[in-house]
Backbone as a printed PyTorch tensor [residue, N CA C, xyz], in Angstrom:
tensor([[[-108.1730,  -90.7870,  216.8780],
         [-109.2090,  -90.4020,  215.9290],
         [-109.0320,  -91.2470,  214.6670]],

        [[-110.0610,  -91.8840,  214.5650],
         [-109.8730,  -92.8890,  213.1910],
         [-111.0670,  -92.6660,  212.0200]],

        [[-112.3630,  -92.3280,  212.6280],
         [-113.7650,  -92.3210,  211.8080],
         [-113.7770,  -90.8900,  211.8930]],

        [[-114.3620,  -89.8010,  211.0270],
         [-115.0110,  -88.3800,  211.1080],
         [-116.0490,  -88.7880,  210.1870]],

        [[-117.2180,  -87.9630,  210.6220],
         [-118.7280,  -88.2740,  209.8570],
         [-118.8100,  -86.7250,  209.5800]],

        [[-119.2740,  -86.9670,  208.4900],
         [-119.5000,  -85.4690,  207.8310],
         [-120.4820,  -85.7200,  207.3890]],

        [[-121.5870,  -84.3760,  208.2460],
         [-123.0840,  -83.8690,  207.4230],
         [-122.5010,  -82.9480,  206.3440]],

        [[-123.2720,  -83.0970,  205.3120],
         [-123.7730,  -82.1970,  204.2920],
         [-124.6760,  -82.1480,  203.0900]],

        [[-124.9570,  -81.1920,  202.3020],
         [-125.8930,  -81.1420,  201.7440],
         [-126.0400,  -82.5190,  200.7570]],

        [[-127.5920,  -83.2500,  200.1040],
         [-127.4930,  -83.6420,  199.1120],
         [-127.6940,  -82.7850,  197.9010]],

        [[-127.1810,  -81.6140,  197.8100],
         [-126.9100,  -80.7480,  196.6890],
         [-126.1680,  -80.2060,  196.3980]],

        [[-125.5310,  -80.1980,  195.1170],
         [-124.0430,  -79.6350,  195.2040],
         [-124.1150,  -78.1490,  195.9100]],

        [[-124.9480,  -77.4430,  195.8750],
         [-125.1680,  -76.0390,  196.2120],
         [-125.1640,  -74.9130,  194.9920]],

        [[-124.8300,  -73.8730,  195.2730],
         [-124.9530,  -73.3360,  193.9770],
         [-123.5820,  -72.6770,  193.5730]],

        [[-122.4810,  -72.5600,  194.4110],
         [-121.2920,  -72.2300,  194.2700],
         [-120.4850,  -73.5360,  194.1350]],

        [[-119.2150,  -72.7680,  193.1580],
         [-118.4550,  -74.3150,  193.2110],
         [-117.8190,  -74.9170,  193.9670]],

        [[-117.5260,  -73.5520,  195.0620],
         [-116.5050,  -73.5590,  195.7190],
         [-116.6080,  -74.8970,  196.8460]],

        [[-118.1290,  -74.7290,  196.7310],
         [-119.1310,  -76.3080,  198.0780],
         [-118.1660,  -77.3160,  197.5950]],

        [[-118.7510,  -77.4130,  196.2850],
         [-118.2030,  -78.9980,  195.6410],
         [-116.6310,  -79.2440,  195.8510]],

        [[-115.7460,  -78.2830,  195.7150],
         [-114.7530,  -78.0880,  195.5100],
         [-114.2440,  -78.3930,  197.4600]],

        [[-114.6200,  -77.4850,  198.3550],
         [-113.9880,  -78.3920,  199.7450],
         [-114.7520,  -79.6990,  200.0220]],

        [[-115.7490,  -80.0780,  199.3180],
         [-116.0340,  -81.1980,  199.6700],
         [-115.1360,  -82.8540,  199.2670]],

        [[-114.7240,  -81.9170,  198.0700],
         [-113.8060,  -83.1810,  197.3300],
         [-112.6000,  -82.8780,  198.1350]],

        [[-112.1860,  -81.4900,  198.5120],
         [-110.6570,  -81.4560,  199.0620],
         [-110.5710,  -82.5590,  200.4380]],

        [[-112.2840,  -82.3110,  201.4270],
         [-112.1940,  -82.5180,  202.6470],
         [-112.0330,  -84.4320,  202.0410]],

        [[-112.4910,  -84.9130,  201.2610],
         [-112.2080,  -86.4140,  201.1470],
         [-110.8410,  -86.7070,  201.2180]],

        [[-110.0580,  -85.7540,  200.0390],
         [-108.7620,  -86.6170,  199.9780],
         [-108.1690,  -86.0540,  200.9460]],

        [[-108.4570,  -85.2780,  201.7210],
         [-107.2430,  -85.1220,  202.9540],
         [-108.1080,  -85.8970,  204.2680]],

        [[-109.1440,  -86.3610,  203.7660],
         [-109.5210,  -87.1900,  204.8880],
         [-108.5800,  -88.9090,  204.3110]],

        [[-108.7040,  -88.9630,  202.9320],
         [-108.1230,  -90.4970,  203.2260],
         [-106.4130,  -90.1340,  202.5940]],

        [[-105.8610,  -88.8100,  202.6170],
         [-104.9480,  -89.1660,  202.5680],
         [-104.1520,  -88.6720,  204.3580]],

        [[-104.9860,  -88.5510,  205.2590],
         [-104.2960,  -88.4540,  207.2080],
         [-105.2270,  -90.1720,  207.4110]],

        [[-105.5620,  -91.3670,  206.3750],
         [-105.6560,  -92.7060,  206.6970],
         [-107.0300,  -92.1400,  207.9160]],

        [[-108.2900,  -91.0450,  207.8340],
         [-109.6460,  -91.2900,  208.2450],
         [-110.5540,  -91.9880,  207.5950]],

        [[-111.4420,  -92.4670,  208.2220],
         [-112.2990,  -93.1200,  207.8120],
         [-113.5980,  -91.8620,  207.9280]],

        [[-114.3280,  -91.9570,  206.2370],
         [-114.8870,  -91.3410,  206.2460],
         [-116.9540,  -91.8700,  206.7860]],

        [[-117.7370,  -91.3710,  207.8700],
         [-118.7120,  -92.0110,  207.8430],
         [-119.5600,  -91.0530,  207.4980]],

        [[-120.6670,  -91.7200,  206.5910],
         [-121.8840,  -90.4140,  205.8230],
         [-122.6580,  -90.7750,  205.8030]],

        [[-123.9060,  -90.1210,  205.3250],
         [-125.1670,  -90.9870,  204.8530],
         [-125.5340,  -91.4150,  203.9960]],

        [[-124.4380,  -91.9950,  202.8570],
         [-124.6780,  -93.1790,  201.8110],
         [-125.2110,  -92.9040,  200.7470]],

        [[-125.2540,  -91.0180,  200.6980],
         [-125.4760,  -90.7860,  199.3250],
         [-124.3140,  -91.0670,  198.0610]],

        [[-125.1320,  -90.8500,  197.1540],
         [-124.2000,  -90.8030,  195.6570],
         [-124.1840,  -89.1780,  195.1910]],

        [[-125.2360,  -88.3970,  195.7620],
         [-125.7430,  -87.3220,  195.2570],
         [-125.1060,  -85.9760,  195.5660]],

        [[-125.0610,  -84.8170,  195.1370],
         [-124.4810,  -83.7280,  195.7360],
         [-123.5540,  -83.7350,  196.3500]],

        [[-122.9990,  -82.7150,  197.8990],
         [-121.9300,  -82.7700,  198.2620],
         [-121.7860,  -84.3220,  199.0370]],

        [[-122.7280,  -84.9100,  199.4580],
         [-122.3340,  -86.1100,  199.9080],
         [-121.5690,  -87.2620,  199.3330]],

        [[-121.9020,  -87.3720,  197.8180],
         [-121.7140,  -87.8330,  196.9020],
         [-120.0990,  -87.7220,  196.9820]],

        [[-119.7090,  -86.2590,  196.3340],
         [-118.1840,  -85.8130,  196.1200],
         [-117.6070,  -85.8160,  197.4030]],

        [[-117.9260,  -86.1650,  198.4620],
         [-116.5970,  -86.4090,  199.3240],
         [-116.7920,  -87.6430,  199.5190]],

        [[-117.9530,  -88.8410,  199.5550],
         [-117.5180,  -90.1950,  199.3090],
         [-116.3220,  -90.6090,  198.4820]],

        [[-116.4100,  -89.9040,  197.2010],
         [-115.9760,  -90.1990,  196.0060],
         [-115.1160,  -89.9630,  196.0680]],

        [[-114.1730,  -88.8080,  196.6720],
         [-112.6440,  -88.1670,  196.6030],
         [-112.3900,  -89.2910,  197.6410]],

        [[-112.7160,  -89.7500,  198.7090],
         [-112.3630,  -90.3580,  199.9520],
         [-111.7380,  -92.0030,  198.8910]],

        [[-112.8460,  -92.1180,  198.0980],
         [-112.8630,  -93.3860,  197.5360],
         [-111.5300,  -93.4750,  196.3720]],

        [[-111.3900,  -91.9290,  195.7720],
         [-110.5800,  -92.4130,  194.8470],
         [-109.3710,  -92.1250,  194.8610]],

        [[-108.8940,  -91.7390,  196.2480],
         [-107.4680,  -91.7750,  197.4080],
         [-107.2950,  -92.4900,  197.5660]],

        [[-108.0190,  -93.7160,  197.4020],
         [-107.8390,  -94.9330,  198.6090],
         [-108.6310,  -94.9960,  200.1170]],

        [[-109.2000,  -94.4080,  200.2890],
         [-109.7450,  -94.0730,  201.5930],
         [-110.7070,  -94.7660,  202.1700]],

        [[-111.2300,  -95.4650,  203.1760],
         [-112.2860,  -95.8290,  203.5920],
         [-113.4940,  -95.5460,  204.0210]],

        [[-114.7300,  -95.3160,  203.3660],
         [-116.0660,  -95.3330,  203.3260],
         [-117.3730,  -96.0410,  204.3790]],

        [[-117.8900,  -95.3990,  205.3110],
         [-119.0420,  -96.6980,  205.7210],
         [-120.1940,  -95.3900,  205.2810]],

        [[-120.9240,  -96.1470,  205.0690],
         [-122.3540,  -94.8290,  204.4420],
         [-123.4790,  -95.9440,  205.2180]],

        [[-124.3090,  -94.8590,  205.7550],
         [-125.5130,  -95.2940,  206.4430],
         [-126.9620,  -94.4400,  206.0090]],

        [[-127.6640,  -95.0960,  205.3230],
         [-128.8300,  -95.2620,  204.9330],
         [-130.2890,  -95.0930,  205.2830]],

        [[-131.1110,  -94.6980,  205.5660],
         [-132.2730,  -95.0490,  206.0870],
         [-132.6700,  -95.8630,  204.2990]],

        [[-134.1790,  -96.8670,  204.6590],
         [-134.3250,  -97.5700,  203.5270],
         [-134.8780,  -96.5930,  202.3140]],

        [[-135.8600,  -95.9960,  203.3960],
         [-136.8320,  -94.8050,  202.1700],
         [-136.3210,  -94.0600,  200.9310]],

        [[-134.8790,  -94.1480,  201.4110],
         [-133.9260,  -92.9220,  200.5840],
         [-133.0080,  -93.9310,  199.7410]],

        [[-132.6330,  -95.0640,  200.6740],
         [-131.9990,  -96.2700,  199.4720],
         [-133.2450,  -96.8640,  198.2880]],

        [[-134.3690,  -96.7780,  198.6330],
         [-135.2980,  -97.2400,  197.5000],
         [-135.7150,  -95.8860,  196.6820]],

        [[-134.8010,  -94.7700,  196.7690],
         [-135.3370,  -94.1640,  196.3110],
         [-134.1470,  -93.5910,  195.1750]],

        [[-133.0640,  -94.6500,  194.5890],
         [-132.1460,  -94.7390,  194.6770],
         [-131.0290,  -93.6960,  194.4710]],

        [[-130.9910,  -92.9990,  195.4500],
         [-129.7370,  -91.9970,  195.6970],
         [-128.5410,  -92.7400,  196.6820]],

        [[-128.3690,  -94.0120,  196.7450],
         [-127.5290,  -94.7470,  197.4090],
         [-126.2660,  -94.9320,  196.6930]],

        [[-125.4320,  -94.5710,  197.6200],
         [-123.8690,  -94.7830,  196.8960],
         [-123.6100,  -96.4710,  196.3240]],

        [[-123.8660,  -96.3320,  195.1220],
         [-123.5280,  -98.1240,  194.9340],
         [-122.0790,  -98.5110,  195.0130]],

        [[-120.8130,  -97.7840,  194.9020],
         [-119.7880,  -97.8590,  194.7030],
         [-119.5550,  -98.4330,  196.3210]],

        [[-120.0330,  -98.0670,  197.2900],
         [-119.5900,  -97.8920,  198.7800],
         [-118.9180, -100.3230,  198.9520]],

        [[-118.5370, -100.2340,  199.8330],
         [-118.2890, -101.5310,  200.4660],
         [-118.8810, -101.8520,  201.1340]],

        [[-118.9690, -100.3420,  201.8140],
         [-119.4540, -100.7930,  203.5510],
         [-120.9690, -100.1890,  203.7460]],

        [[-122.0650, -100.1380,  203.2600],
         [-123.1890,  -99.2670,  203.1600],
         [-124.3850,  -99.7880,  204.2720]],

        [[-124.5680,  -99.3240,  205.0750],
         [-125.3380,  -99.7510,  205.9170],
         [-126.7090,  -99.9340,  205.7360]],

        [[-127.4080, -100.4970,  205.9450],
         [-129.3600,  -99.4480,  205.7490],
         [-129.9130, -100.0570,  206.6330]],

        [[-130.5980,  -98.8010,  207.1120],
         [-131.1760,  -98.7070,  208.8310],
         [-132.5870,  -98.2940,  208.6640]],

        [[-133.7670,  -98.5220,  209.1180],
         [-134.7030,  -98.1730,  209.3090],
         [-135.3020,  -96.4890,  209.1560]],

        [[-134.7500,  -96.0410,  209.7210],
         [-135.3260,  -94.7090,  210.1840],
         [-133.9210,  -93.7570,  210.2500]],

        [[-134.7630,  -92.2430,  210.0660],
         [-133.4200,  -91.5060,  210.2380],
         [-132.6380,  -91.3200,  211.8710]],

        [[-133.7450,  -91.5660,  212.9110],
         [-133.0560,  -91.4000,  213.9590],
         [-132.1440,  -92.6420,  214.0230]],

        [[-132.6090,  -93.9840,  214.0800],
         [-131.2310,  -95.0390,  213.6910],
         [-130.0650,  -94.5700,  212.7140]],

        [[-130.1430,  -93.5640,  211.4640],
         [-129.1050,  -93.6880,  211.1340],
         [-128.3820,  -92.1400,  211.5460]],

        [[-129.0130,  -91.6170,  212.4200],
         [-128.3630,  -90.1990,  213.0160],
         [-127.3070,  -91.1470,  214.4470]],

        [[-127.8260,  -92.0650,  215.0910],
         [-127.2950,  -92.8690,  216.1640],
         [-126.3640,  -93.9860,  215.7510]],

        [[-126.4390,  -94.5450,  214.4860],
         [-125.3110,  -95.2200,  213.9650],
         [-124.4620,  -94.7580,  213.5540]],

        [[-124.3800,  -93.6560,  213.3970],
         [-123.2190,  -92.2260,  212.6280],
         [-122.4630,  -92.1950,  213.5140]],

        [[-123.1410,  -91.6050,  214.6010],
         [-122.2440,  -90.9830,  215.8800],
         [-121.8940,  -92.3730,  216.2120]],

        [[-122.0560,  -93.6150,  216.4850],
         [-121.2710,  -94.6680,  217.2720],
         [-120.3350,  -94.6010,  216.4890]],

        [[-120.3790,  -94.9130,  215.0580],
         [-119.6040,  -95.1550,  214.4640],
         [-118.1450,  -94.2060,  214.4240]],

        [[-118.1400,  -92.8930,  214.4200],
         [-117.8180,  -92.0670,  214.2310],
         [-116.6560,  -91.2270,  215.4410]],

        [[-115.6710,  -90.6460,  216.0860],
         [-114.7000,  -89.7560,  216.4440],
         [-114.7290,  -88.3350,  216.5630]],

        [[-115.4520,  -88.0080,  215.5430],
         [-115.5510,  -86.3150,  215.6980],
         [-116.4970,  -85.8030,  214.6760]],

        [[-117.3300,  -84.9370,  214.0530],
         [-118.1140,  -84.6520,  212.9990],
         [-117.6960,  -83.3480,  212.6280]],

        [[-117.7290,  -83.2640,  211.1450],
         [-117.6550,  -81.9830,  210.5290],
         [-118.8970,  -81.8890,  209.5660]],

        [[-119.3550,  -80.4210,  209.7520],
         [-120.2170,  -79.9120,  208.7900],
         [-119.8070,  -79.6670,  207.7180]],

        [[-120.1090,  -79.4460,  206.1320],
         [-119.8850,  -78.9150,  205.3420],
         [-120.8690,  -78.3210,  205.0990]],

        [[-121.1810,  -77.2350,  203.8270],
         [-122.2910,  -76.4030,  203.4670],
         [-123.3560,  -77.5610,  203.1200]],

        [[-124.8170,  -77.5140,  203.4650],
         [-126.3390,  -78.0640,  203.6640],
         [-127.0730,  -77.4470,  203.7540]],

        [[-128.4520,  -78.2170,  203.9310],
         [-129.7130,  -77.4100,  204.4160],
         [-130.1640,  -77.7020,  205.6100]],

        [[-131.2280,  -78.1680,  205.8070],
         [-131.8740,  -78.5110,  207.1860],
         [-131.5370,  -79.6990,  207.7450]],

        [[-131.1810,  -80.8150,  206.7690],
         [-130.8800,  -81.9410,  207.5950],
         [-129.2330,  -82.2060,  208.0940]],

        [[-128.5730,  -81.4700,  207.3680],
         [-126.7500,  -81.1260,  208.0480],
         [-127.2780,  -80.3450,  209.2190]],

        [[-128.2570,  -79.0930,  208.8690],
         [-128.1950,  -78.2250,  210.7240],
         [-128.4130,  -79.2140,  211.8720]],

        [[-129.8630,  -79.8740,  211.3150],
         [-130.6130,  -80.6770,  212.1780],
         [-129.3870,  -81.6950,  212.9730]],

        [[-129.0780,  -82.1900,  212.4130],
         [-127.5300,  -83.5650,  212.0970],
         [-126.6940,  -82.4690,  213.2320]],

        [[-126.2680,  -81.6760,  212.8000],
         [-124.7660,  -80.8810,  213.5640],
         [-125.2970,  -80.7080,  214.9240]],

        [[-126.7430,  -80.0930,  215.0100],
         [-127.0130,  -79.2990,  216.1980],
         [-127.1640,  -80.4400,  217.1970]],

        [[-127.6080,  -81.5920,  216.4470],
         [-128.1400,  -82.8030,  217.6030],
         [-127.1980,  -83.1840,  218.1170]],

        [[-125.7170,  -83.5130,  217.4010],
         [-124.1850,  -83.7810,  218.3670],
         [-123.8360,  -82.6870,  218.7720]],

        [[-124.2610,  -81.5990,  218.8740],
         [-124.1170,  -80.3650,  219.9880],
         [-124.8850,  -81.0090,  220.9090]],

        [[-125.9810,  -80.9750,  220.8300],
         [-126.9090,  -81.4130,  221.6550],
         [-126.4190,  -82.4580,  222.5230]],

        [[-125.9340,  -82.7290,  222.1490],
         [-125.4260,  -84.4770,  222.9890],
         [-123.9240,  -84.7080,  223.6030]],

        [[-123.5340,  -83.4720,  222.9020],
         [-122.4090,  -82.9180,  223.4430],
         [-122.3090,  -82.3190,  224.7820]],

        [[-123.5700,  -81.1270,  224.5020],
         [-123.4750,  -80.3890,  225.7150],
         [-124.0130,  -80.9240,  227.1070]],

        [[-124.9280,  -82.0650,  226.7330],
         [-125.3270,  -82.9630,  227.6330],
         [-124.3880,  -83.9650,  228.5550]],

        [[-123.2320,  -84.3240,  227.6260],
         [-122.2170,  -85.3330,  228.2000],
         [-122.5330,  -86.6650,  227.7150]],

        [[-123.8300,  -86.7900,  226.5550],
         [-123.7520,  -88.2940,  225.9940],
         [-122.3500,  -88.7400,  225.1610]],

        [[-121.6850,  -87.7990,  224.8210],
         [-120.6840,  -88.0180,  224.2660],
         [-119.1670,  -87.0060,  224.4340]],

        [[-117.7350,  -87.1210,  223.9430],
         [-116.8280,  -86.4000,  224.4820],
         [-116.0650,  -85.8920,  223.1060]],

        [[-117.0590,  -85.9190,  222.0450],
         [-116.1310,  -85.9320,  220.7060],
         [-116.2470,  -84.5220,  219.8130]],

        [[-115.4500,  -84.2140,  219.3230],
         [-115.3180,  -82.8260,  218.7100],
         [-115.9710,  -82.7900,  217.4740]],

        [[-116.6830,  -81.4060,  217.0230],
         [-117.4190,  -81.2340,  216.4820],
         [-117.3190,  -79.8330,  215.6450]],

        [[-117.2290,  -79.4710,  214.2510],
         [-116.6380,  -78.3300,  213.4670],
         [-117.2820,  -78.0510,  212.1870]],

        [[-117.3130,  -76.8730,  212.1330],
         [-117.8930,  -76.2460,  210.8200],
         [-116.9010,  -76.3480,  209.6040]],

        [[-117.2740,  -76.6950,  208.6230],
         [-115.8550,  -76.4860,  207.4870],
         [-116.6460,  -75.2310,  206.9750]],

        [[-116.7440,  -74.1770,  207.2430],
         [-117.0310,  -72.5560,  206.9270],
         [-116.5780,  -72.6160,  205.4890]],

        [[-116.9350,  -72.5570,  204.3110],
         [-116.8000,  -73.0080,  203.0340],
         [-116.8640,  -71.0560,  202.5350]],

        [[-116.7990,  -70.6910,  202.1880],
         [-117.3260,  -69.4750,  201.5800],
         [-118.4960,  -68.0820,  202.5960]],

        [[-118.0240,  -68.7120,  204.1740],
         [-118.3830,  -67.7500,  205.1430],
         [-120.0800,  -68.5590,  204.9990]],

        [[-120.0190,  -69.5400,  204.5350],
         [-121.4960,  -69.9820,  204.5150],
         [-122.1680,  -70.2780,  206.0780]],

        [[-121.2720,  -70.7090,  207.4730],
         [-121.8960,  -70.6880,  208.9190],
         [-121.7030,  -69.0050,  209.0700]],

        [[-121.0910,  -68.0000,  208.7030],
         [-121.1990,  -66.9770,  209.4670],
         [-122.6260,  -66.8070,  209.8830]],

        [[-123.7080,  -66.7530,  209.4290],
         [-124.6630,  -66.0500,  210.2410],
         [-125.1490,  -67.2600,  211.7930]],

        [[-124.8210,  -68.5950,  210.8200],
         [-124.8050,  -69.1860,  212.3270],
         [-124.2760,  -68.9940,  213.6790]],

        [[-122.6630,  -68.7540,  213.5390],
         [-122.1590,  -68.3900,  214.3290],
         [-122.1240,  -66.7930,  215.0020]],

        [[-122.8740,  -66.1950,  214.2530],
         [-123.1630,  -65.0440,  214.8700],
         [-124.8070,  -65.5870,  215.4830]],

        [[-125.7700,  -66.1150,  215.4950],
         [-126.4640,  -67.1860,  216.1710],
         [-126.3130,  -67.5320,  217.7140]],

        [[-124.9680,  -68.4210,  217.3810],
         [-124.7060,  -68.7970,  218.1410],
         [-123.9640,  -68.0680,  219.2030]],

        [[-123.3810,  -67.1760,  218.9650],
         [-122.9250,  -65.7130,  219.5670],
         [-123.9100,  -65.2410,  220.0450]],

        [[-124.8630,  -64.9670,  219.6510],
         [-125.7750,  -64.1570,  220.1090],
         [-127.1110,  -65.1340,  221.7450]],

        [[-126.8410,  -66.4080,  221.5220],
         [-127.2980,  -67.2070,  222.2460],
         [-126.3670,  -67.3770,  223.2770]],

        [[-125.0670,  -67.0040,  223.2740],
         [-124.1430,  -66.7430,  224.1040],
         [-124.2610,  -65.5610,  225.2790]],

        [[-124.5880,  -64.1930,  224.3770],
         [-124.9050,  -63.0350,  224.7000],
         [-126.2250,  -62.7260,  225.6340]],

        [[-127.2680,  -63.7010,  225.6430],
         [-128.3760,  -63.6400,  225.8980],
         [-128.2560,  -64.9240,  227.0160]],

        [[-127.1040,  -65.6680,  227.6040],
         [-127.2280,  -66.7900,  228.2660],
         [-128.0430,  -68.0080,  228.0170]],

        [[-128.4680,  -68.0810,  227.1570],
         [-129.3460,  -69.4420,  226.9380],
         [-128.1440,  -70.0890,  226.5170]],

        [[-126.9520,  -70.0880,  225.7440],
         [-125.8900,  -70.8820,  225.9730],
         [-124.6980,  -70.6500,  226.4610]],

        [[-124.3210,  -71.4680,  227.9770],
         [-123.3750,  -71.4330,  228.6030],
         [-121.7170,  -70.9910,  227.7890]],

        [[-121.1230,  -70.3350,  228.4850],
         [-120.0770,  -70.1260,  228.2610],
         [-119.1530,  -70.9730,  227.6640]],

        [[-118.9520,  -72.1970,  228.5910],
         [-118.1010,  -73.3090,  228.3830],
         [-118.6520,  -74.2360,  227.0150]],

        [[-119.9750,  -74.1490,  226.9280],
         [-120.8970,  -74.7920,  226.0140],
         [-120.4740,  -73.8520,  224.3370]],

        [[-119.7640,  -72.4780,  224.4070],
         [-119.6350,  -71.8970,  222.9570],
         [-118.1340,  -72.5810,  222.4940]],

        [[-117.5900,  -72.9790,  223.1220],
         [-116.2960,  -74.0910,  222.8370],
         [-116.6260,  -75.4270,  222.2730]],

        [[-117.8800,  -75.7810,  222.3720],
         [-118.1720,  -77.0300,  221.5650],
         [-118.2140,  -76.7830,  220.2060]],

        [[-118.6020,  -75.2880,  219.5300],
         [-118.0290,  -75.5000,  218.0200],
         [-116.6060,  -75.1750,  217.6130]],

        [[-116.1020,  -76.0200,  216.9650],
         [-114.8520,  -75.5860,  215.9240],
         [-115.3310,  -75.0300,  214.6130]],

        [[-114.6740,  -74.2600,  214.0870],
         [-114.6930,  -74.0940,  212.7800],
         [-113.1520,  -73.4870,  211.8240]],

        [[-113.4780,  -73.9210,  210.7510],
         [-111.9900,  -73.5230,  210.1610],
         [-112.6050,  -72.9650,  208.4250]],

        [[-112.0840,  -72.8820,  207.7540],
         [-112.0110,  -72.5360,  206.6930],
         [-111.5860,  -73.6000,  205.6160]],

        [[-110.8420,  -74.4790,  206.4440],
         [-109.6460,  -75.1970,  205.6930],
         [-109.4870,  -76.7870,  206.7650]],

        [[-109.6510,  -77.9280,  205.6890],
         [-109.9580,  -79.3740,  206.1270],
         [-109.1670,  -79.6570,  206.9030]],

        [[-107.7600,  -79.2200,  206.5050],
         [-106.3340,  -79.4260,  207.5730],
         [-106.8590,  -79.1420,  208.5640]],

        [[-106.8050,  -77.5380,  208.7530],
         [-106.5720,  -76.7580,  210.1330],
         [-108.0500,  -77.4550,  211.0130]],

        [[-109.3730,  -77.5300,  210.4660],
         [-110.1910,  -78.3130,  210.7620],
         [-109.8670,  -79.3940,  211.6710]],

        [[-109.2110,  -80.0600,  211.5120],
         [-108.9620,  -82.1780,  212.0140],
         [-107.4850,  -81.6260,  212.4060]],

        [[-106.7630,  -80.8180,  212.5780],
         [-105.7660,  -80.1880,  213.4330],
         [-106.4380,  -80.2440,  214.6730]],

        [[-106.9710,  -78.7040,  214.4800],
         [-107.7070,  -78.3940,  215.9150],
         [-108.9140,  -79.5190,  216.8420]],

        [[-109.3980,  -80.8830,  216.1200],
         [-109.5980,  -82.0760,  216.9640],
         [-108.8450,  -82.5300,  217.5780]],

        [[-107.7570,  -82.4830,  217.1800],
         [-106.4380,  -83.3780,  217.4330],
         [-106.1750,  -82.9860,  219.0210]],

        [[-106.4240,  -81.0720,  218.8560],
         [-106.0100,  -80.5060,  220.0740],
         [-107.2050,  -80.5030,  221.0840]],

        [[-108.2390,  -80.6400,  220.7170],
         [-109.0900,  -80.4130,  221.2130],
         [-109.5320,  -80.6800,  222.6790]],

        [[-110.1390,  -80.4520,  223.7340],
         [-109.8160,  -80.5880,  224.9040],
         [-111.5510,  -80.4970,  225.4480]],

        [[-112.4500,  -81.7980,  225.6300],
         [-113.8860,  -81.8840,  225.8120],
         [-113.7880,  -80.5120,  227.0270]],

        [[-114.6460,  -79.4660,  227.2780],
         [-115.1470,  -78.7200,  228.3890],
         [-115.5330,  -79.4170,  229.2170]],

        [[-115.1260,  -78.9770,  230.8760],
         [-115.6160,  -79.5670,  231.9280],
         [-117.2950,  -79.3100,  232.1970]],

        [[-117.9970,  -80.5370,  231.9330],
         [-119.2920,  -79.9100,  232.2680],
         [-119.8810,  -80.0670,  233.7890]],

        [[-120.2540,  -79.0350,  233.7810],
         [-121.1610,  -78.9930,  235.1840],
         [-122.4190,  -79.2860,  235.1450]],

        [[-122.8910,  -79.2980,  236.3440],
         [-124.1240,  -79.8930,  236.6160],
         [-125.3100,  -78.8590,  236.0060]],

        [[-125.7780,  -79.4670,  235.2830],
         [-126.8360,  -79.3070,  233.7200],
         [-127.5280,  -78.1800,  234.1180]],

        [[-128.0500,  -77.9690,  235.4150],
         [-129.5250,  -77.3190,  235.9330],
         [-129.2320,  -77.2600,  237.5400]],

        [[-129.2940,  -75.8750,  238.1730],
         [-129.4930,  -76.0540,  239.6470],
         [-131.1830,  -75.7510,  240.1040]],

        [[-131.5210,  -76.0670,  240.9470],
         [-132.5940,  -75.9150,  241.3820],
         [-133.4560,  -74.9340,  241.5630]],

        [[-132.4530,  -73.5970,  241.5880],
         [-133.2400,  -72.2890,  241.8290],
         [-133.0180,  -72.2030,  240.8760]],

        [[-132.8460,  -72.6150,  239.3090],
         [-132.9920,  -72.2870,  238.0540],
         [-134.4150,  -72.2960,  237.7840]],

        [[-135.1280,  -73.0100,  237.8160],
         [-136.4590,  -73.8980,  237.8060],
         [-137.5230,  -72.9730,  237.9660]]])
């Protein structure tokens, strides 16, 4: 594990506590030598874990769509800043780039972002671990969600092991470490249909 891409909000949020694991999750991302990959804001929580990553020493690639670099919320400090066309190019340059993803507290485009490497997870496009940094119980109702999509079978058993979540950045990028992809089976049988 060398790259982790972290969705999260471009707003600090309204508690401090957001801002506050966002800066922790940087420097313990560049002080275990990760490379942090984002979407190239300067702004909100995206902003403060570039920035802690950056002022550890840590390494940065930030990826862009243009609309949002001309609109200038672009990390100018970055080295490595990508800019890509469109957001689905820079949702697909993330994940190449990238080892495992963590959420931090967001809005729609961290869910959108998290759920799609579920998505691609549970499919088998990819084998890489994927975790909530639960900031202030801010996924609980997700994960009761996602519990409940459990409960109701629309998501497989083996498929509720694709989220991690922790409380805490360590125990977070610990439990990747251990992490163990689910054997997937065949997607759909026929008398499903």
């Amino acid at each position: 594990m060398k790259s982790i891409c972290v969705f999260c909000g471009s707003s600090p949020g309204r508690h401090p506590e957001f801002l506050r694991a966002a800066k922790n999750l940087g420097q313990t991302l560049a002080s275990q030598e990760l490379r942090l990959v984002y979407g190239g804001a300067s702004v909100g929580l995206m902003g403060a874990v570039a920035d802690a990553v950056l002022d550890n020493g840590g390494e940065v690639i930030g990826v862009i769509p243009e609309h949002l670099f001309s609109k200038e919320v672009a990390h100018q400090n970055l080295k490595d800043l990508r800019i890509v066309k469109s957001m689905h190019e820079r949702k697909a340059l993330m994940a190449d780039l990238s080892d495992a993803f963590i959420a931090l507290p967001g809005g729609f485009g961290t869910f959108e972002e998290f759920f799609e490497i579920l998505t691609w997870s549970q499919l088998g496009l990819h084998r890489k671990p994927a975790g909530l940094l639960d900031v202030d119980d801010y996924y609980k109702a997700l994960m009761d969600l996602i519990k409940r999509g459990l409960d109701d079978e629309f998501i497989r058993p083996e498929h509720g092991d694709l989220v991690l979540r922790s409380t805490s950045a360590e125990d977070l990028l610990s439990k990747f470490r251990k992490w163990v992809p689910p054997a997937l089976p065949k997607w759909m049988n026929k008398s499903q249909t």
